[in-house]
C-alpha positions in Angstrom: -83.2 33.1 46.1 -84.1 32.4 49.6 -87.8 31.3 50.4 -89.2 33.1 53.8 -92.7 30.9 54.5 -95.6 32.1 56.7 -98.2 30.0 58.2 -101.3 31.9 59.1 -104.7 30.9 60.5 -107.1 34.5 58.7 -106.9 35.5 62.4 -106.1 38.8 63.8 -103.8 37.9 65.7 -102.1 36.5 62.8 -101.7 39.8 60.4 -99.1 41.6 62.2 -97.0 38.1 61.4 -97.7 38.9 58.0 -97.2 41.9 57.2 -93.7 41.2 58.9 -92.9 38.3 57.2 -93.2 40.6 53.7 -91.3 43.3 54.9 -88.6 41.1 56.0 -88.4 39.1 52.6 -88.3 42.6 50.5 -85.6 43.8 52.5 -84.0 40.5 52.2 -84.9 40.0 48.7 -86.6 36.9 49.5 -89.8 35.3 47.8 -92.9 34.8 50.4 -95.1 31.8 50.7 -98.1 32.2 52.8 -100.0 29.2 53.1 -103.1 28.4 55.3 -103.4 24.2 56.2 -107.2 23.4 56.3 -109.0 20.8 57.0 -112.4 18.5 56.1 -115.3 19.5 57.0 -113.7 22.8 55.7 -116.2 26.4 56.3 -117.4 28.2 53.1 -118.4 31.8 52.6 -121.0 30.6 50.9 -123.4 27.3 51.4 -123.0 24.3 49.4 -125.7 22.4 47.8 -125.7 18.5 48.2 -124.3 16.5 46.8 -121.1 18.2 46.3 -119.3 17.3 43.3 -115.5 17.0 43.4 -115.4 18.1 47.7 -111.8 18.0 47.3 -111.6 20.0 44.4 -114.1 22.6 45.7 -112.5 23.1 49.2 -109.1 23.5 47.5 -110.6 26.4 45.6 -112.5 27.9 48.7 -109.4 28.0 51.0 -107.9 29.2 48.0 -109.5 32.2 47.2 -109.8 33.2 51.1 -106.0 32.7 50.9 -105.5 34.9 48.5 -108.0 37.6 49.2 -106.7 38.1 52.8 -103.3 38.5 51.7 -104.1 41.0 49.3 -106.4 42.7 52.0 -103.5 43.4 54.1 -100.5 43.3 51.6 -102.2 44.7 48.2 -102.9 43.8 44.7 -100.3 42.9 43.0 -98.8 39.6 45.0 -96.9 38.5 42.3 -95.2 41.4 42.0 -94.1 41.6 45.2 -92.8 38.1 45.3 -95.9 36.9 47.4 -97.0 33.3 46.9 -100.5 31.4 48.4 -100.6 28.1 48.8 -103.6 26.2 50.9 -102.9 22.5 52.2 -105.1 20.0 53.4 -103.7 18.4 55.9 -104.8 17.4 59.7 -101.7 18.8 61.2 -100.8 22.2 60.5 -96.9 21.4 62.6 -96.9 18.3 59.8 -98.1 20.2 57.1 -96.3 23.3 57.6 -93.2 21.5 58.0 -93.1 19.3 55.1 -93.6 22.9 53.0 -90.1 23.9 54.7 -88.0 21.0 54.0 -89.7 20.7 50.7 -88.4 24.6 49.8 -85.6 24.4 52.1 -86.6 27.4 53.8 -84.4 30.2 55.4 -86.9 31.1 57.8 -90.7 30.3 59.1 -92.4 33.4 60.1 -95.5 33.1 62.7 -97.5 35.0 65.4 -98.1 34.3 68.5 -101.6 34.2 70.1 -103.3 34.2 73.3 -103.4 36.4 76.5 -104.1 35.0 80.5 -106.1 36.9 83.3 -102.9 38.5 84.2 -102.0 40.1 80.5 -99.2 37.7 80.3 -98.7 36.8 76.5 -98.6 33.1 76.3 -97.3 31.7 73.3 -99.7 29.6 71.0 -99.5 25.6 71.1 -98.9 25.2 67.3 -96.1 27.7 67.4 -94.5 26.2 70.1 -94.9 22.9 68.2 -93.2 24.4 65.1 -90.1 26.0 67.5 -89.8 22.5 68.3 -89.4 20.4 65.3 -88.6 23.1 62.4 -85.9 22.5 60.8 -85.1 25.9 60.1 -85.0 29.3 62.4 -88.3 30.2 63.1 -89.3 33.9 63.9 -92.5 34.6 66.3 -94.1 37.6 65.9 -96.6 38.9 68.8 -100.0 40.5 67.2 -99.3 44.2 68.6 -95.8 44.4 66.7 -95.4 46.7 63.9 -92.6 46.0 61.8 -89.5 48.4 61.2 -86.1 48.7 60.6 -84.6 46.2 62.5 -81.3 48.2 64.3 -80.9 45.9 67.0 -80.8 41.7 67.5 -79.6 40.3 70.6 -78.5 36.4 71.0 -78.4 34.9 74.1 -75.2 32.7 74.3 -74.3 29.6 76.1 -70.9 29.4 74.4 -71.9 26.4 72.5 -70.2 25.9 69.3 -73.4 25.2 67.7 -73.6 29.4 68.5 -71.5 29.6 65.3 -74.5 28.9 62.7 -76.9 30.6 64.6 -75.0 33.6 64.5 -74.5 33.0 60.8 -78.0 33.1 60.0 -78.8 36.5 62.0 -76.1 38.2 59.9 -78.1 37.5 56.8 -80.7 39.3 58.4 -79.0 42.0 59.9 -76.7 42.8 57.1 -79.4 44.6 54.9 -80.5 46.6 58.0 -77.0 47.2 59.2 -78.4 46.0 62.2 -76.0 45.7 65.4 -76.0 41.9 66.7 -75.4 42.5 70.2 -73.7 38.5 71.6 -74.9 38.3 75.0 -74.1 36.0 78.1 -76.0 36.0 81.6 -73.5 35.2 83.9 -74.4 33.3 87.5 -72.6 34.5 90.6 -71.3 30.6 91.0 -69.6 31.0 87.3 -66.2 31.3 87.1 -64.6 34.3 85.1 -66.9 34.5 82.7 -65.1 37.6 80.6 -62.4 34.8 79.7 -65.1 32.7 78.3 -66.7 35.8 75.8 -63.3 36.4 75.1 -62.2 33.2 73.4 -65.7 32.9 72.1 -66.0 36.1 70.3 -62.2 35.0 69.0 -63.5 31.3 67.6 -66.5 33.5 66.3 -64.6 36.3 64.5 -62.3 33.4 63.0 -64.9 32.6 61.4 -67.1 35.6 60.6 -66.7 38.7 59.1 -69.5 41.4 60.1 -68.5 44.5 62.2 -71.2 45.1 63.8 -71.1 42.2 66.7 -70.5 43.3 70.2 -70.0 40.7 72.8 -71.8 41.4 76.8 -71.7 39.6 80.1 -74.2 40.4 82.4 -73.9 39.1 85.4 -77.3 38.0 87.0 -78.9 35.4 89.7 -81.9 36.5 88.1 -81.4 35.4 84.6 -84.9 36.2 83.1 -86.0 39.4 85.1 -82.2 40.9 84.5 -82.4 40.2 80.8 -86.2 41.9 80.3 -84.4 45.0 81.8 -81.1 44.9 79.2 -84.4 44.3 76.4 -85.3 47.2 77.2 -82.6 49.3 78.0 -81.1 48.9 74.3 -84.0 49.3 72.7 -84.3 45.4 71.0 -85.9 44.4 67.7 -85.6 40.4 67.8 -84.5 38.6 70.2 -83.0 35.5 69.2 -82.0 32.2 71.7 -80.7 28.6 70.4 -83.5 26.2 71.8 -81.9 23.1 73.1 -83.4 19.9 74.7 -84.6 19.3 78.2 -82.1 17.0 78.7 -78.9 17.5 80.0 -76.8 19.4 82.4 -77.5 21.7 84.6 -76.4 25.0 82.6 -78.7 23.3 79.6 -81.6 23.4 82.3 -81.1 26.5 83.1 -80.8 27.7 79.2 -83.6 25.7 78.6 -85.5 27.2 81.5 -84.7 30.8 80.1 -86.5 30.0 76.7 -89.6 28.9 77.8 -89.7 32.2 79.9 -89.3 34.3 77.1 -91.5 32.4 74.5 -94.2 33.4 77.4 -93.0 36.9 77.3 -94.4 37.8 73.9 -93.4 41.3 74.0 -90.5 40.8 71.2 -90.1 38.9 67.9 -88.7 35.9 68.9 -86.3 34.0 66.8 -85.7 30.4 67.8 -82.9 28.1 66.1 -83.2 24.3 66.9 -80.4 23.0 68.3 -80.4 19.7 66.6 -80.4 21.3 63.3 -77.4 23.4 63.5 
């Protein structure tokens, strides 16, 4: 059974994530950890006489309980009947802590929101999610505070026509399947770039080699203005989760210019993002 884990902070900006991340595991039959990393000097509700016997003991219990009683506040009662787990960890990272938990379950997919606005209303992504996009080893699924989950009908990937595409595009079936979701493949194509419908063609044939799910369409659109051009397409077919392979810094220019493309749309924050790490897959 696959293991969906969610990292949450109690804030408000953080329940929407939640409340995703359990809809997501039902439909996908998945069981849900949602664990909360703290750390010493930990906040009680209530004060603490001194000394304090067994600290350790007593903030494990705190963080706990808070744990626990938030998720039921916004999920229900019955956790464990819905396949919801808790789990507090002391730790001073939260990107360490929350990553040993995933390669310690081997999870299918971190679930977290995103946080923070500018002067100009431009969502900005929060540091510790950014952190986790980077070094998860598994796809990790941003969700902005104002989302509201539903039927997921429509995911688009943006495509480089790297081969590392393949797995990607493995791991959104599994979450489109129970939906019946349409996985809409999708290149932006610069002016400079030479027949680029020959390209999606013998891409989409290495992918359907190798996958069977009949609702994949493959799209070029061609663009100078990668990032502006693609928040129109967003919106023209009505997106649920937008999905990109995040790859290094380094490189050529087209991996620049990829690389460029992400960071502009992990600022976005209008859409669940779903990231895949490139040196994982």
């Amino acid at each position: 059974m696959k293991t969906i884990i969610h990292a949450t902070d109690f804030s408000e900006n953080a329940i929407a994530a939640l409340k995703y991340a359990h809809a997501l595991s039902s439909k996908l039959n998945a069981n849900l950890l949602v664990v909360h990393i703290f750390d010493y000097p930990t906040i009680f509700d209530t004060e603490v006489e001194e000394p304090v016997p067994d600290f350790e003991k007593v903030a494990y219990q705190n963080n706990n309980e808070l744990l626990v009683e938030y998720c039921t506040k916004h999920l229900g009662n019955d956790l464990e009947r819905m396949n919801v787990k808790t789990e507090a960890i002391e730790n001073m990272s939260v990107t360490k802590a929350v990553i040993s938990k995933v390669i310690e379950l081997n999870a299918f997919l971190l679930v977290t929101g995103m946080k923070g606005t500018s002067a100009f209303k431009e969502f900005i992504m929060g540091n510790t999610t950014k952190k986790l996009i980077k070094k998860a080893p598994c796809p990790v699924l941003a969700i902005p505070e104002d989302a509201t989950h539903k039927d997921i009908n429509t995911i688009v990937y943006a495509t480089d026509f790297e081969y590392k595409d393949l797995q990607a595009i493995l791991t959104l079936i599994e979450i489109a399947k129970p939906y019946n979701a349409e996985i809409k493949v999708v290149h932006i194509s610069p002016s400079e770039e030479f027949d680029p419908m020959i390209r999606i063609q013998e891409f989409e044939d290495h992918i359907n080699d190798k996958v069977h799910y009949p609702n994949i369409i493959y799209e070029n659109i061609p663009s100078d203005h990668t990032f502006e051009d693609l928040k129109l397409y967003l919106g023209e077919v009505n997106v649920d989760i937008i999905a990109v392979l995040k790859r290094k810094r380094k490189g050529l220019l087209k991996q620049l210019f990829h690389h460029d493309l992400v960071i502009k749309m992990e600022s976005y924050g209008r859409l669940p993002l779903l990231s895949f790490n490139k040196t994982y897959y």
